[in-house]
N, C-alpha and C positions, 0 to 999 in steps of 0.2 A: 522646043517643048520644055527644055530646062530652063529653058529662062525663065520661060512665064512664070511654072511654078514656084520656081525661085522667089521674084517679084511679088508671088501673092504671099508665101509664106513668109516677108519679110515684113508686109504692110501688116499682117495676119496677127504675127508676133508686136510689132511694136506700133498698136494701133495709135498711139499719140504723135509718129507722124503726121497722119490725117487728121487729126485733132489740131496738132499746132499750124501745121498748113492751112485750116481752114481759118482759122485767129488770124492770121496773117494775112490773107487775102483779103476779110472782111475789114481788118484793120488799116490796110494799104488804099483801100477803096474809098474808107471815109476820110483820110488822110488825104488824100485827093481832092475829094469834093471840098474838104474844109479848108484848104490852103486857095483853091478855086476861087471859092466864096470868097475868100478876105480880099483875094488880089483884083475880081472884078467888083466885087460890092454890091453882088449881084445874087438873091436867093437863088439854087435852082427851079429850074422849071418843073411842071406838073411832069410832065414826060420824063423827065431827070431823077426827079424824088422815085417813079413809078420803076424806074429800071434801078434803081441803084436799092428800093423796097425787093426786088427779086433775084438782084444779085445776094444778097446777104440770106435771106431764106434760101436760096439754092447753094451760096457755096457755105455761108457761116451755120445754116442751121440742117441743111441734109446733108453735108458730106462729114458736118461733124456729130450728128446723130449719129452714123454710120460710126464714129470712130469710137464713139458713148458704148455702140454694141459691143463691138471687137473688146472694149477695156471690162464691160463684165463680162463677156466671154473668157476673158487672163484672169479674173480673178485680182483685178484691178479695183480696189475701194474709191480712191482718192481720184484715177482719170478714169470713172466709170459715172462718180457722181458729177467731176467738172466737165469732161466734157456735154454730158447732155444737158447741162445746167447752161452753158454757155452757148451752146445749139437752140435753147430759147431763148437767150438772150437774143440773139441775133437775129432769130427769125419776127422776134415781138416789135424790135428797132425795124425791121426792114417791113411789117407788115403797118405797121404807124406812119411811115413813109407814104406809102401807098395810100393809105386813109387819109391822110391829108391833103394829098395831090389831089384823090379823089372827091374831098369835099370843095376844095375850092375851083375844081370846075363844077359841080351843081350847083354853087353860089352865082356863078353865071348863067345858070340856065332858068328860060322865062316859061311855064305852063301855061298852056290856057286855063284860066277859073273852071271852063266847066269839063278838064278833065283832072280833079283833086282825086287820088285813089289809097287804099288803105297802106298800100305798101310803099307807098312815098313817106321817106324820113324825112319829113318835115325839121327834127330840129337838128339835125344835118350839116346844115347852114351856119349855125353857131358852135357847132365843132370846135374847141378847143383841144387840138391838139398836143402842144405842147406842153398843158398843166397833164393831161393823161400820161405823155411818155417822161414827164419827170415822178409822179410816183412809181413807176415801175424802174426807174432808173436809180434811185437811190434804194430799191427792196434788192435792185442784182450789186450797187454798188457794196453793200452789207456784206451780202453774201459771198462778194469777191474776194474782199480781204481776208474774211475767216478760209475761203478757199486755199489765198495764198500766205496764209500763215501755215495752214496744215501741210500744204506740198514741202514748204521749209523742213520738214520732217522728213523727206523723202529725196530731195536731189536741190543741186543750187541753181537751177535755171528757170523752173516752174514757177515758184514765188516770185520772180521780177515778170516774168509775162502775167499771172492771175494779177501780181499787183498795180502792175502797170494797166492793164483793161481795169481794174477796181477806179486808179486816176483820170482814165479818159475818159470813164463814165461819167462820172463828177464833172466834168470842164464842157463835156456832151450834153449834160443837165441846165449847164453854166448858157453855154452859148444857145438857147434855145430864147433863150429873154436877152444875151446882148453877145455881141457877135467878135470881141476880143477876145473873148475864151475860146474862138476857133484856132486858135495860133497854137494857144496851150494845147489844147489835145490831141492838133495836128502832129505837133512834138512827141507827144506821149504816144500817139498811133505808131510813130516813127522807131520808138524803141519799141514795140510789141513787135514791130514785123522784124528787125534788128536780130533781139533774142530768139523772138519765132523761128527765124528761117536759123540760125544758130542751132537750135534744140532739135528742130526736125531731121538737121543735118546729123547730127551727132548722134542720133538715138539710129536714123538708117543707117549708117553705118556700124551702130552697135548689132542691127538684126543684120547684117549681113556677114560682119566677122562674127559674130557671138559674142563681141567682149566691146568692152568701152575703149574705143582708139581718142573719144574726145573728152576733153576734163567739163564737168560741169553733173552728170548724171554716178547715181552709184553711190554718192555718197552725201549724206544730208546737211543743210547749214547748221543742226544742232538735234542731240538724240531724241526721241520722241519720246522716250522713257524720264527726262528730264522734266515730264510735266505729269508726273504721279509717281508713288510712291513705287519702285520698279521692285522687285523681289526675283533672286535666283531664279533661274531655270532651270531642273534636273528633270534628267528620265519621268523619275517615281514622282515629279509633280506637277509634272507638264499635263495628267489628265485634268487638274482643276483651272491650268492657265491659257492650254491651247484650243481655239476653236476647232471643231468640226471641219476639214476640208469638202470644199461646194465644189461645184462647177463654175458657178458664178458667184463674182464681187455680191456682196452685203447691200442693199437698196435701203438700208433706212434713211441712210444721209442724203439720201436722193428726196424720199420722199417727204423728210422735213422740210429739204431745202423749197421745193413746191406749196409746203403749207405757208412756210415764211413770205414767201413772194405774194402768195393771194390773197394772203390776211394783210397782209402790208398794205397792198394795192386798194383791197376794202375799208380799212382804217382811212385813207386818202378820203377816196368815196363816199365815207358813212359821214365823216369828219367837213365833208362840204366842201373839200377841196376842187372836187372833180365834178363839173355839174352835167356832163352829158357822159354813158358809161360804152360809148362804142369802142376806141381805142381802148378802156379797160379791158371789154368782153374776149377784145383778142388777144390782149397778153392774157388773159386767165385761161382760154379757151386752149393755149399753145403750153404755159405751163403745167397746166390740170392732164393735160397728153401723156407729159414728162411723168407727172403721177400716176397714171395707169399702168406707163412702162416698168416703173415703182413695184407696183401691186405683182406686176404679170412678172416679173423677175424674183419677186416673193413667193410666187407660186410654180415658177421653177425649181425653188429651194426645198418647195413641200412645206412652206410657212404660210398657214393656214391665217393667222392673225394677221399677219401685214399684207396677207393680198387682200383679206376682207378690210382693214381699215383702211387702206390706202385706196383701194374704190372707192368707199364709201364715201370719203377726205373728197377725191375728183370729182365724185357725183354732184356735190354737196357746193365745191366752189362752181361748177358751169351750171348748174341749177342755178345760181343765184346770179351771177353773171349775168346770163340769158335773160333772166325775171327783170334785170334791174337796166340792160339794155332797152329793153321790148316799154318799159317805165318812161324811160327820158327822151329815148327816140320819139316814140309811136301815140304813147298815151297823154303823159302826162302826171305828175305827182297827186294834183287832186281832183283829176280823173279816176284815178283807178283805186283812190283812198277804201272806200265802200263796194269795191268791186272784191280787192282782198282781205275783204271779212269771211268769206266764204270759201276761202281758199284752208286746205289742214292739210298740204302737204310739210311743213315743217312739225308738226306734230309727231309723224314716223321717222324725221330726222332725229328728233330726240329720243323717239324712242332706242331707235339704233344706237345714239351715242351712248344712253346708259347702259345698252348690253356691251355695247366694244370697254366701258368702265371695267363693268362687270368682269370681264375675262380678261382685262390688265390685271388685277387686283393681285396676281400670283406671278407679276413681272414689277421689274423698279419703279420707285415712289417718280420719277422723271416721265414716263409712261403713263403712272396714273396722274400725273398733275394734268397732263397734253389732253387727254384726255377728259379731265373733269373742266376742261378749259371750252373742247370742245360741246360740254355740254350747253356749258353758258353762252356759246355763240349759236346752238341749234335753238337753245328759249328764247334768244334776242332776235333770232329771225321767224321764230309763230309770226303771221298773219293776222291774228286778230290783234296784236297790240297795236295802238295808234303808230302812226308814220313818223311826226317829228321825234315823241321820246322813243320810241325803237331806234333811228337812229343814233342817237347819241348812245344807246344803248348798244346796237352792234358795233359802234367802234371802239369801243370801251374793252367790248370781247373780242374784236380781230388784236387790239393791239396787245392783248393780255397772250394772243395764240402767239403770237410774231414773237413774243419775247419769249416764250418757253420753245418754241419750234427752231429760231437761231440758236437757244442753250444747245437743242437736243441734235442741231444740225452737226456743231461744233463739238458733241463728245462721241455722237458715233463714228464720225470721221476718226478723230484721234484714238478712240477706243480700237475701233477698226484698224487702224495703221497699226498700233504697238499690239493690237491682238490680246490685251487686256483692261480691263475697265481703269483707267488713266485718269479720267475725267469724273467728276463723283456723279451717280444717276438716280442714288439713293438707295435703300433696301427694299424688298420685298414687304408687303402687306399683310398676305398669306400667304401661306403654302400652300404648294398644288396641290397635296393630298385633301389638306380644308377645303379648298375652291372645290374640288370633284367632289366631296362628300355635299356640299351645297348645294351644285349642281342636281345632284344625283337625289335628292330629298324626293321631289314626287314621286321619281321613281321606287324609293323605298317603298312612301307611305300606299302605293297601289300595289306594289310585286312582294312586300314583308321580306325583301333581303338585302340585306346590307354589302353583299360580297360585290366586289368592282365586277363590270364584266372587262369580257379578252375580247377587242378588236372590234372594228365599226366600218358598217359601209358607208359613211359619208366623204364627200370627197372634198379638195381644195376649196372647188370653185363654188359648192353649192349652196353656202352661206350665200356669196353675192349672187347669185340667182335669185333666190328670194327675196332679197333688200329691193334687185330693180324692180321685180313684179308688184309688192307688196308696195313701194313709194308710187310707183303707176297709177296701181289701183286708186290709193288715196287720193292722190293727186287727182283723179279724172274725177273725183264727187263733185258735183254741180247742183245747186238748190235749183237752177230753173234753167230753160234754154232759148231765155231772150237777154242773156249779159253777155255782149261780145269784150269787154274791157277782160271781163277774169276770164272767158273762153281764150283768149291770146295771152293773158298771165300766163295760163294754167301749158301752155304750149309747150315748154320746158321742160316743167316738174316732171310731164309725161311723155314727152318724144327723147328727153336724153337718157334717162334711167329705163326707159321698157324696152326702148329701140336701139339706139346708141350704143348704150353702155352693155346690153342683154349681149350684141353682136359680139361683143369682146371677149363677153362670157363663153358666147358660143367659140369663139376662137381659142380660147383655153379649153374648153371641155373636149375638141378637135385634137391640141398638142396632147391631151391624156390620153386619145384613144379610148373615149366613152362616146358610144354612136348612137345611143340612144339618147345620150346627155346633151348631146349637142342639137340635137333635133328638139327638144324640147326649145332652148331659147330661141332659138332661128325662129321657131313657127309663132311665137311668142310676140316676141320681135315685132314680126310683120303684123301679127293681133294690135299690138300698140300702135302702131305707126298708121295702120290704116283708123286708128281711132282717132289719133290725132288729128289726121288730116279732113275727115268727116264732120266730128264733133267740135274740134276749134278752131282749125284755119280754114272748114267747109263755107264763111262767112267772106273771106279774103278770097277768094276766087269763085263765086256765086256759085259752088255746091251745097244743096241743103236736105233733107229731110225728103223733098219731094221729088226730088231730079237725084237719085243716088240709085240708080236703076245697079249700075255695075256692083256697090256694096253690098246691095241685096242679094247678088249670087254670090260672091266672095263670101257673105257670113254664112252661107248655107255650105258654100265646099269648106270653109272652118270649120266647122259643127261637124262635118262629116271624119274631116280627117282630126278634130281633138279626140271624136269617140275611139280612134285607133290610140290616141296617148293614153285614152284613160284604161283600153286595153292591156297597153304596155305598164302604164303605172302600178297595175292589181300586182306586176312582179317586182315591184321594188320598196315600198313604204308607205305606209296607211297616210301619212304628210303629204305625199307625193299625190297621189290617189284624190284627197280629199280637194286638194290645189286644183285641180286636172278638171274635175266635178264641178268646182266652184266656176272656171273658167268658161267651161262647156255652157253654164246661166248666164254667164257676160255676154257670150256669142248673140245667145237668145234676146240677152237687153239691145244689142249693137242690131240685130237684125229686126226687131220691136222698134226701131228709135227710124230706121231707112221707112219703116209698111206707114211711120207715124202713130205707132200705137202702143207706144212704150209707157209706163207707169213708171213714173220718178220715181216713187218712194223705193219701191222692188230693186232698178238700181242701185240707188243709194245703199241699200241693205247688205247686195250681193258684193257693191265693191269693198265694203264695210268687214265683210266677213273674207272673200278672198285676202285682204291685207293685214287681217288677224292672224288666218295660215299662214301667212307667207313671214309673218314676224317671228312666230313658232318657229318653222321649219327653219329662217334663218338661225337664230338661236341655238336649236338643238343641235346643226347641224357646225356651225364653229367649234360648240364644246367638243360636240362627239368627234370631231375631226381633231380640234385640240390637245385633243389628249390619248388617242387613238381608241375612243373606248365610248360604247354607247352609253352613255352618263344619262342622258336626256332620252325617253320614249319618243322614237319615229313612226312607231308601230312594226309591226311584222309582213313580209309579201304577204297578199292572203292565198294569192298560189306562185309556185316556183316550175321551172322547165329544169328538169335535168339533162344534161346532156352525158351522153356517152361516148367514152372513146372507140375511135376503129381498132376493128382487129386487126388491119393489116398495116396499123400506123410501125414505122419502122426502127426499129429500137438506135437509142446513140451509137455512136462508133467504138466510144468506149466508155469506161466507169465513170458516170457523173453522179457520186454525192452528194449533198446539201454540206455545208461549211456550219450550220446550224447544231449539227450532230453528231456529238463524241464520238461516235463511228464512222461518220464519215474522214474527219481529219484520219483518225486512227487507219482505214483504207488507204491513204494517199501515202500517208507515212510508208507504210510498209510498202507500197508502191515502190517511192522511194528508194527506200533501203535496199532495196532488190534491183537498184540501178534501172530504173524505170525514168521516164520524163512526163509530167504532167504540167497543168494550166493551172494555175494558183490565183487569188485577188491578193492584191494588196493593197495600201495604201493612195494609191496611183491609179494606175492601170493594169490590165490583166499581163499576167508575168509566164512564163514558161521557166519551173524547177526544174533542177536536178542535184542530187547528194553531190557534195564536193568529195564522199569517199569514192566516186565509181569516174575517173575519167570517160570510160566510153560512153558515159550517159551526159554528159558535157560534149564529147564532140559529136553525138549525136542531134544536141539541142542546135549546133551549127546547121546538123544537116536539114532538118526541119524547117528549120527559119528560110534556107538558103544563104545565111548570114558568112562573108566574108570572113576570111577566118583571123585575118588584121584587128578587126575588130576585137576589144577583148571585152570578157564578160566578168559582171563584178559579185559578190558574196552578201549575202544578209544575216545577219545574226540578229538572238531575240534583245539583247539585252547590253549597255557596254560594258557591262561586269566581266559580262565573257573576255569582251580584250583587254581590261584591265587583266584577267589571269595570266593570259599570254605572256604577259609584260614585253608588248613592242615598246624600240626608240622611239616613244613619241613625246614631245617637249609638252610642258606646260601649257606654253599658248596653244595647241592644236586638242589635247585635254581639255580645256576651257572651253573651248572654240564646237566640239563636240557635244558635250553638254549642251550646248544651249540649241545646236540644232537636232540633237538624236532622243526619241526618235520623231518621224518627218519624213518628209520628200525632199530632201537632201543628202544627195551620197560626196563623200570625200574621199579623195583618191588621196593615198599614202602611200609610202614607203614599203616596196616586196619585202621578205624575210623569212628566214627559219622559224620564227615566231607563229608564222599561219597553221603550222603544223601543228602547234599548242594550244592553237584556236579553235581545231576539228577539222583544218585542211588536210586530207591525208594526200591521198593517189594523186589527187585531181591538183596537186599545185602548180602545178606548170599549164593545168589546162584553162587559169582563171586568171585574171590581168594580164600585165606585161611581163617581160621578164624582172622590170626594174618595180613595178608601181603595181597599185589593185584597189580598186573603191570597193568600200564598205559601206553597208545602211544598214540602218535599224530601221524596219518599217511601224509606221504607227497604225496597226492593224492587229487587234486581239490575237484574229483566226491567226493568222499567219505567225504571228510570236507562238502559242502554240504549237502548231506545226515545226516550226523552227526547234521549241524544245525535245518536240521527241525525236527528229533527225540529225539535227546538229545543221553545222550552216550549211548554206543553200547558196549554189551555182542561180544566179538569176539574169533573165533578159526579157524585155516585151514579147506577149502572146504574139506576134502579126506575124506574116512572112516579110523577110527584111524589102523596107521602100514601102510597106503600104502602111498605113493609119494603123493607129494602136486598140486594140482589142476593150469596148467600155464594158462590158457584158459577158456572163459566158455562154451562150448561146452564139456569141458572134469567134470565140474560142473554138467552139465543138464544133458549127460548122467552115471554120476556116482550116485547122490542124486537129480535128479531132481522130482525124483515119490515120494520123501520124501519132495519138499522144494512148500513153496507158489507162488516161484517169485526170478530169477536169473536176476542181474542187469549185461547184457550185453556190455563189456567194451575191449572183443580182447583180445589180447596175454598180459600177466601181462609183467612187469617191469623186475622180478625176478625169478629165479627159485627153490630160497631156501626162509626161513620164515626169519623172525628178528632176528635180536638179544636181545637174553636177559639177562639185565643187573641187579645183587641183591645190592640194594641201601641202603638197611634195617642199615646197619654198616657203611654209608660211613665215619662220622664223624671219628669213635674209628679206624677201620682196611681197610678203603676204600670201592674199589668195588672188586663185584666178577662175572668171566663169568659162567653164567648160559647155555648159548646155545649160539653157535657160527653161526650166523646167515649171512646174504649178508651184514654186516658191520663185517669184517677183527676184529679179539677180541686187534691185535696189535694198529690197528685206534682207539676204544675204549678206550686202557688203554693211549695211548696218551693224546685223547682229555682231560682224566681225570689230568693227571699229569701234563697239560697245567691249565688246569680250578685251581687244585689244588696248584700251584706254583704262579698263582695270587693270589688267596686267600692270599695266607702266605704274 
């Protein structure tokens, strides 16, 4: 039973084993096949390509997804973006394997003439494989090198395996037109698995002892601060340079790196390189995924713009992907010229890109350029422009995205690693305060009040709720329903954003715990998907109009259960309501289109206005969630359910405060001081205090915990002025060294002394560290500095009972030890999901620092910051 856990929490902690293990294996594998090749002179075979396509998707692209999760789960920037970046890599190489095998046996296969069918890919046959998987091999080779430049920031092993995959890739690209270049990246594989199994080895044995036994990790081949202008770190100005502590690693570099790759791949495409777009559709279809996880890790964060842009971003390339697959495959370029004249779903593509403008305009000029970039690629993909100059027109604007989305991949990566803007992004446009007063203008000129309001029911996800409905809608307008060319165009625009993408939404509305929320897309969802398959691909499988007996009751049990939405919608926002209305007339057109008695124009009308709402309600619904303030009228419920509490619901165990309320601290204080123990947040995770004046409220907190009494417990103060008073022995470089990480989630353990006494340690000095040693932190938590000032320092240790998981919540506080505590200070979901880090300070001068416990600050950030702090010294 120890061991397992053991085993898991090791893989758990140092997810780039799995990450590098998976490189390694995918790399040893084509290592294989290409020394094979040279030696028999002999391609593999179809069945060779096919397994050695599902080897590299299974082990290079799902076991190193998996390790993509685990590294945002640590709050990992750099192998949270590379690995899952490299996870499609792998899977895009192994799924083009496949594709090819699989086209050159239908090049063998003879049909009879009179069984030609609509879903035979015809130009299948002429499959050029190879020019497909070399533009997507030079968009990851890009990407590699800026990968493995940045990890250079961070440890000396990373940058020779990124760099080394950045060279194989090259010689991969090489030997696909001549077959000497398989020798070279046979070699190059050779060192990836080399370093690989090096790296993996050394990092699992880092999570098993806790500390580096192997040289290569821990400390970087040159400081990251070296590539911007670095400025002090003190206490008093760490609020303007230190981020926010998440739970998870930052996604933007994630999701540049995905726009880079798509637009790259299109620039190929638009550019004529690429004349059939299968193998495209699957690297897009695999990257565009990596984007979503982008968005849905944004909306982990409670970052309301990157989940909506980064959908939008994925929608936006498998939309077109899809469009332009279904083009070269199935139709044909001057088949389907006149077919997409009649197609406007890029219409609501721009229109969305000028709102996501719009709501950059109060983040950096780097932001709004990405962005006014993509507006130029949403007007270069309209429908009604001719086909030749459109093209040259959208590769114009893919390559124009590629170059600002490589800038932007390359400064939030570095921005992210040093934790300050390092890389220039440019300044702000306006101010938020501008932006909201803009926003807020209708609203004035109807309500006559200028005054901001306080707080908004809108939520993350509910902007792209509307984006998918509202691009659906547009998407399914059809001038008549005898064009089967734009009916299987139009298959995309409206089964991936209604259907597809809506499920995902619903899958976030689900991790919120909105069950009404989630129920809307599902039902949604399934509205699209069955339109789909009725109105455009009803033609591809001889469903139509007159034999749709099953659709005509399905539209009728819709109708029955949207009238329960639009019940439920009267409680939430006249947008919501009006959406719900508009839908419930769609039903009506879909069930009018099965009886054959449907009036076009009325369609046309109703989709026309549904995706007006739905543009609206996205809109209002970013701002007001943007900025947490209903900026934008959503309208008001037009009725509300109150609910009431039970009488016989059963009070806490003990005093739970709010952390919000100068009384409530003031409660806990005096708690406190009266030798009490209580559940506090901090920075981290929830904490269990007690006054360093009362020992028996210190060896009580033992008892509570069930905590070993070996174990010692360390002290927080608000501020290091305080131990400056004391005046402990402590050197220069350890002064330094604090600085740059107090305050933080980094405790240092130092040297015992009579000096704690002068710090506010009275009674309790024996009951707090070791005899010889005692870690100190300054937490970076308002509440808790406060609190700290009015009791003086604080006996601290995690809320849990000792061995079980650490307390993120205080609810999870009060019901685990609250029949044991005086008084739980009330403060929400913590910060963090793991404790601090801790750092032994005891030897910095003679042998440095040592990691003691690898906490929510990365041990590689640690030995940076010291070997920065330590390189001024010298």
């Amino acid at each position: 039973m120890a061991s397992t856990a053991g085993f898991a929490a090791v893989f758990y902690s140092e997810p780039a084993v799995l990450g590098l293990l998976a490189n390694v294996v995918s790399a040893f594998l084509l290592c294989l096949q290409n020394f094979t090749v040279v030696h028999t002179s002999l391609r593999p075979q179809e069945a060779e390509d096919i397994l050695a396509g599902v080897h590299l998707i299974l082990i290079g692209g799902f076991v190193q997804l998996l390790a993509g999760f685990l590294a945002f789960r640590k709050y990992d920037h750099l192998g949270g973006a590379a690995f899952l970046t490299f996870s499609a890599l792998w899977s895009s190489y192994g799924a083009t394997r496949i594709i090819a095998a699989a086209s050159s046996s239908l090049q063998n296969i003879t049909l009879p003439s009179g069984n030609a069918s609509h879903l035979l890919p015809t130009g299948m046959a002429h499959l050029s494989a190879s020019q497909s998987a070399v533009a997507g091999l030079v968009a990851y080779i890009s990407i590699s090198f800026i990968l493995s430049f940045c990890s250079a920031t961070v440890n000396y092993i990373m940058p020779f395996i990124f760099g080394a995959i950045a060279l194989a890739l090259v010689f991969e690209a090489v030997a696909l037109f001549g077959q000497w270049a398989l020798i070279v990246s046979g070699v190059i594989e050779l060192v990836i698995v080399t370093c690989g199994l090096y790296g993996a080895v050394a990092l699992l044995f880092k999570g098993i002892t806790q500390r580096y036994v192997l040289p290569g990790f821990g400390h970087p081949l040159f400081n990251v601060l070296l590539l911007g202008s670095a400025q002090k770190r003190s206490s008093k100005a760490i609020g303007e340079e230190k981020k926010k502590n998440t739970k998870y690693a930052e996604p933007m570099a994630l999701g540049n790196i995905c726009d880079t790759i798509s637009s790259f791949l299109f620039a190929f495409y638009f550019f004529g390189y690429m004349k059939n777009f299968c193998v495209g559709a699957a690297w897009i279809s695999i990257i565009s995924s990596c984007q979503l996880l982008s968005s849905f890790y944004s909306y982990l964060r409670g970052d309301v713009y990157y989940t909506t842009k980064f959908g939008v971003h994925s929608l936006y390339w498998l939309v077109m992907a899809w469009e332009e697959f279904i083009l070269t495959t199935f139709l044909g370029l001057a088949k389907a010229q006149e077919s997409r004249l009649g197609m406007f779903g890029g219409w609501f593509f721009l229109a969305t890109a000028c709102m996501l403008f719009l709501m950059s305009t109060h983040k950096d000029t780097l932001e709004m350029l990405q962005n006014a970039s993509f507006i130029i690629l949403t007007t270069a993909s309209i429908h009604q422009i001719p086909m030749p100059g459109a093209y040259l027109f959208l590769g114009a604007a893919c390559s124009l995205c590629t170059a600002l989305s490589m800038y932007a991949t390359f400064a939030s990566l570095i921005n992210s690693i040093g934790e300050k803007a390092l890389i220039p992004v440019g300044a702000q446009a306006m101010s938020s305060s501008a932006l909201q007063t803009t926003l807020m203008a209708a609203k004035v000129f109807f309500t006559r009040s200028k005054n901001f309001p306080s707080g908004t029911s809108a939520e993350v996800p509910d902007a792209l709720f509307y984006i998918c409905n509202g691009l659906a809608a547009v998407s399914a307008i059809q001038g008549s329903f005898s064009d089967p060319s734009r009916q299987q165009l139009s298959i995309p625009s409206v089964l991936i954003p209604g259907a597809i993408t809506q499920l995902y939404v619903c899958r976030i509305q689900v991790q919120g715990g909105r069950r009404f929320g989630c129920i809307l897309p599902f039902c949604y969802a399934a509205f699209w998907a069955a339109w789909t398959w009725l109105r455009f691909a009803g033609h591809l499988v001889n469903i139509g109009a007159g034999n749709s007996e099953g659709f005509t009751a399905g539209s009728i049990a819709f109708l029955v259960l949207n009238a329960f939405l639009i019940i439920l919608a009267f409680s939430f926002n006249v947008v919501l309501l009006c959406m719900s209305l508009a839908m419930e007339l769609l039903t009506i057109c879909f069930l009018l289109f099965t009886l054959e008695n449907l009036p076009l124009p009325f369609e046309i009308v109703m989709l026309s206005i549904f995706s007006i709402i739905c543009f609206y309600g996205a809109t209002a619904s970013l701002a007001n969630c943007m900025f947490g303030k209903d900026l934008m009228m959503m309208g008001p419920p037009l009725f509300t359910v109150e609910s009431s509490k039970k009488d016989t619901e059963e009070p806490p165990p003990c005093i739970c405060p709010k952390s919000h309320c100068t009384s409530g601290l003031r409660t806990i204080a005096d708690l406190l001081n009266t030798g009490a123990v209580c559940g506090v947040p901090t920075d981290t995770v929830y904490a269990l205090a007690a006054s360093c004046k009362h020992p028996q409220a210190i060896e009580k907190v033992y008892k509570i915990k069930d905590r070993p009494q070996e174990k010692p417990i360390c002290i927080f103060i608000s501020n290091l002025d305080q131990l400056r008073a004391a005046s402990p022995p402590i050197s220069p470089l350890l002064w330094e060294f604090m600085e740059n990480v107090y305050p933080g989630g980094i405790g240092c353990i130092i040297k015992k002394g009579e000096w704690l006494k002068k710090l506010g340690v009275g009674a309790g000095y024996s009951r707090v560290g070791t005899p010889d040693s005692i870690m100190i932190r300054v937490p970076d938590l308002t509440v808790l500095v406060h609190l700290i000032d009015m009791t003086g320092p604080l006996a601290i240790t995690s809320a849990n009972p000792s061995g079980e998981v650490d307390s993120t919540h205080h609810d999870m506080v009060i019901s685990r030890l609250g029949h044991k505590l005086e008084g739980v200070l009330c403060d929400g979901e913590s910060d963090e999901v793991v404790a601090s880090t801790v750092v032994n300070c005891t030897k910095i001068d003679e042998s440095g620092i040592t990691i003691v416990r690898e906490g929510c600050v990365p041990a590689g950030k640690v030995m940076q910051i010291f070997e920065s702090v330590k390189n001024r010294a010298i």
